[in-house]
C-alpha positions as CSV (number, residue, x, y, z in Angstrom):
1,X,99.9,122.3,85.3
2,X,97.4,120.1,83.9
3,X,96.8,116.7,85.6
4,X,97.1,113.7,83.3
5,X,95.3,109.9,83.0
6,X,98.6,108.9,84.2
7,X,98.8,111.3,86.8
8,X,95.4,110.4,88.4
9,X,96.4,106.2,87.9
10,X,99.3,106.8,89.5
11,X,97.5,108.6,92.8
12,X,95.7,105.5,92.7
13,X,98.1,103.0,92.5
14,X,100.1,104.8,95.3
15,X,97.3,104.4,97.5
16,X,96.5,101.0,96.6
17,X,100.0,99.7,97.4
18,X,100.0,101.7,100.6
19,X,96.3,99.8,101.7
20,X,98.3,96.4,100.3
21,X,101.2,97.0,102.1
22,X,99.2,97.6,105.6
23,X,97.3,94.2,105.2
24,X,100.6,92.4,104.4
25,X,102.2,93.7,107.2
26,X,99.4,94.2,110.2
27,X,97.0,91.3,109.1
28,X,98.7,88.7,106.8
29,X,97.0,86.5,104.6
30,X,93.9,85.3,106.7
31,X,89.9,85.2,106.2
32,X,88.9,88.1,107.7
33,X,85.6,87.6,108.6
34,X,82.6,85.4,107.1
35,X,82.8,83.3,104.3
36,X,81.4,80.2,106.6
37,X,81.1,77.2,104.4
38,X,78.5,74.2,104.7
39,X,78.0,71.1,101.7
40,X,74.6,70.0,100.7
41,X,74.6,67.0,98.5
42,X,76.9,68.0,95.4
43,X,77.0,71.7,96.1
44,X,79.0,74.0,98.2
45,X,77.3,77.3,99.6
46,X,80.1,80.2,100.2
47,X,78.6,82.9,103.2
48,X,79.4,86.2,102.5
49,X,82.9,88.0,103.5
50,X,86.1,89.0,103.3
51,X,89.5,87.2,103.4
52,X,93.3,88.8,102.4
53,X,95.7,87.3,100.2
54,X,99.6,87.3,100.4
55,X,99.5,90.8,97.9
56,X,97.1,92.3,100.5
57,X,94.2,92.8,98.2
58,X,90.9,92.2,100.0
59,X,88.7,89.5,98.5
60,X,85.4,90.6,99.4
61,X,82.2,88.0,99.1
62,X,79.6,90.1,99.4
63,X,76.6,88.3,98.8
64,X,75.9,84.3,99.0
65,X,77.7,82.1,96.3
66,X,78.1,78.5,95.4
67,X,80.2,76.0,93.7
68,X,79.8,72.6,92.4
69,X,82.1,69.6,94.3
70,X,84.3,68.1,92.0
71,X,84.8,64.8,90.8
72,X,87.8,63.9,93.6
73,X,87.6,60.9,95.8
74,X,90.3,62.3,98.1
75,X,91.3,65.5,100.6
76,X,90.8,68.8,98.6
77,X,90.4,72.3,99.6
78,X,88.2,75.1,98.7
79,X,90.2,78.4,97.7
80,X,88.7,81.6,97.1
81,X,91.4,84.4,95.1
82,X,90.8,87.7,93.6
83,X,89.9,88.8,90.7
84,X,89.7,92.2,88.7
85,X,88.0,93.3,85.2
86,X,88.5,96.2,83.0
87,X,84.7,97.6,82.8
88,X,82.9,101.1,80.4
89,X,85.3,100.7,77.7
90,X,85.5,103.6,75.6
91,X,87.7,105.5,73.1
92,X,90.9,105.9,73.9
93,X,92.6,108.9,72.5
94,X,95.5,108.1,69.9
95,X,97.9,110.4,67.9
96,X,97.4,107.9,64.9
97,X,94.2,108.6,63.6
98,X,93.8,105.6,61.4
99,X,93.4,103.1,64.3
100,X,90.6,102.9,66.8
101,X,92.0,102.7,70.3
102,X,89.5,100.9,72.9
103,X,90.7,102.1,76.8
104,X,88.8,100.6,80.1
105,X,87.6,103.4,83.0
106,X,87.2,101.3,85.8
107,X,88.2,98.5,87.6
108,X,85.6,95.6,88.9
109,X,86.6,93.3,92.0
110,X,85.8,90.3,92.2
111,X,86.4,86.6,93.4
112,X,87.1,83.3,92.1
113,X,86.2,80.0,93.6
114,X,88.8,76.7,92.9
115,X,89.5,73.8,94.0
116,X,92.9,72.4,94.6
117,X,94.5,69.3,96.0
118,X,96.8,71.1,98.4
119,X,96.6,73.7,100.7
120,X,98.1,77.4,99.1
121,X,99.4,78.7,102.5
122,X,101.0,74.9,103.3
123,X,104.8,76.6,102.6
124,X,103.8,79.8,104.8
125,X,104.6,81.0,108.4
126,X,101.8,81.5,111.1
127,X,102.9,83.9,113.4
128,X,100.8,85.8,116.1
129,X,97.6,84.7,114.4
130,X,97.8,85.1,110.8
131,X,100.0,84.0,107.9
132,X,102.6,85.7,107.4
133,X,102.7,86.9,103.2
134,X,104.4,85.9,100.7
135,X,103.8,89.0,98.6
136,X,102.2,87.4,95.8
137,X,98.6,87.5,94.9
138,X,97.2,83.4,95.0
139,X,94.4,82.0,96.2
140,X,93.8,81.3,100.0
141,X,92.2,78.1,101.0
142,X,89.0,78.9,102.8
143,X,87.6,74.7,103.8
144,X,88.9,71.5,103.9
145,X,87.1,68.8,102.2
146,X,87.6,65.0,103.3
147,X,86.4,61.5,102.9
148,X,85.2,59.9,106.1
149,X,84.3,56.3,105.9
150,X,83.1,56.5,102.3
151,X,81.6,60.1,103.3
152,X,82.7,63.4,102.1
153,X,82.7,65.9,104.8
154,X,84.0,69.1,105.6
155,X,86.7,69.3,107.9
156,X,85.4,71.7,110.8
157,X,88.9,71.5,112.2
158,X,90.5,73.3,109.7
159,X,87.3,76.2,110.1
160,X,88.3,76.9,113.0
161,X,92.0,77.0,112.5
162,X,91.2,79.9,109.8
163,X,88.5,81.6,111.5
164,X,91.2,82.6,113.9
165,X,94.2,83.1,111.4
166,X,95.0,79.2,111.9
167,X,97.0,79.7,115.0
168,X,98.5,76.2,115.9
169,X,99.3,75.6,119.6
C-alpha cells in the first residue's frame, strides 16, 4: 500500500479536529493566557499569547504587536481571530499536461487584529469559567475600549472578566 497526499491530509485533519474538539469542550472560547493590552496615545500594544476561539483553534500571539485606534467616538472592542496561509507553493502534479498546477505544502498560523462595535461572545454562555462554544471559528474580543469624560480608556473591568474566562458572579 502506498500512502497518498490525501492520505497524509487526512491524518492531519483527524488530529486537528480531535485537538479542536478538546478545547471546545474542556476550555471554551477564552484568552488563555497573555495578550495584556495597554493604549498609548493613538496606538494599541497587544502582549504576547494565546487565546481559543469557538472552533477550538488556538490563536497564538507570539511576539509583541500593535494596532492603530480607530476613528470611533464610542464603546468598541478589540478582537483578536485566526488566521491561516497556504505557504512553499510548488508544482502540483496533474494528469493534463497542458496546464500548470500550483499546490501549497504548508500551512502558516497566524492572527488578525479588528475592531468591532460589539462584543463577539455577547450571545454566548459562561459556564464554570469559560464561554461555552459556539463551534464556529470568529473572532474573540480581547479589551474593552470606552470614552470617560471626553477620555478614551480601556475598560480594566472587562480584563479582568477575560483573564479568568469572564466568570460573572
Amino acid at each position: 500500500m502506498i500512502l497518498s497526499a490525501e492520505d497524509f491530509q487526512a491524518e492531519q485533519q483527524y488530529h486537528d479536529n480531535k485537538r479542536r474538539m478538546h478545547n471546545r469542550c474542556l476550555h471554551g472560547c477564552r484568552v488563555a493566557c497573555g495578550l495584556e493590552v495597554d493604549l498609548h496615545k493613538n496606538t494599541v500594544y497587544i502582549e504576547p499569547g494565546m487565546a481559543l476561539d469557538c472552533h477550538g483553534n488556538e490563536i497564538v500571539v507570539s511576539g509583541p504587536a500593535e494596532i492603530s485606534l480607530p476613528s470611533r467616538k464610542s464603546r468598541f472592542f478589540l478582537t483578536i481571530a485566526y488566521s491561516e496561509t497556504a505557504t512553499r507553493p510548488g508544482p502540483g502534479f496533474s494528469c493534463d499536461h497542458d496546464s500548470e498546477k500550483l499546490e501549497f505544502s504548508r500551512i502558516q498560523e497566524s492572527f488578525k487584529l479588528g475592531w468591532t462595535a460589539r462584543d463577539p461572545l455577547a450571545d454566548h454562555n459562561c459556564q464554570k469559567g469559560a464561554w461555552v462554544t459556539c463551534g464556529r471559528s470568529h473572532p474573540i474580543a480581547i479589551a474593552k475600549f470606552v470614552f470617560r469624560r471626553r477620555t478614551l480608556r480601556l475598560s480594566r473591568s472587562f480584563e479582568a472578566q477575560i483573564s479568568r474566562g469572564r466568570q460573572f458572579g
